[in-house]
C-alpha positions in Angstrom: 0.0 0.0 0.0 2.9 2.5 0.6 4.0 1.7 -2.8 0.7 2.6 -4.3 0.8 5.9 -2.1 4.5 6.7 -3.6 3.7 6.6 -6.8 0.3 8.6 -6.4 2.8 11.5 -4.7 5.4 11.1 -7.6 2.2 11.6 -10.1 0.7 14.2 -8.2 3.9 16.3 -8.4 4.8 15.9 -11.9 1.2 17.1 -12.9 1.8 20.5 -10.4 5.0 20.9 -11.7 3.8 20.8 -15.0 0.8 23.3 -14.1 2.8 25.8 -12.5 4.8 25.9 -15.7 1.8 26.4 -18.1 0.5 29.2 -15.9 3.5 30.4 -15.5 4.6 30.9 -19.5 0.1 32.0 -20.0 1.4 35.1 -17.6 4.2 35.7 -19.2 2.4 35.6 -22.8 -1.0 37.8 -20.8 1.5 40.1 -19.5 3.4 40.7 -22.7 6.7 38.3 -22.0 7.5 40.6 -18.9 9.6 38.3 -16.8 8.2 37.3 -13.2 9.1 38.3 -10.4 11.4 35.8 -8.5 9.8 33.1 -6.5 
């Protein structure tokens, strides 16, 4: 069962990572290519 929980983590980050990323390059389009502010 830990296994399954694992992997369900290692999913669940990829797919934020991968979200923050797309929002992150949207703004930047929205915005006019200003670059962010860093984090």
């Amino acid at each position: 069962m830990k296994y399954g929980i694992n992997v369900l983590f290692f999913i669940l980050n990829k797919i934020f990572i991968f979200l923050i990323l797309y929002i992150y390059l949207t703004l930047q389009k929205t915005m006019g290519l200003e670059p962010l502010p860093n984090i």
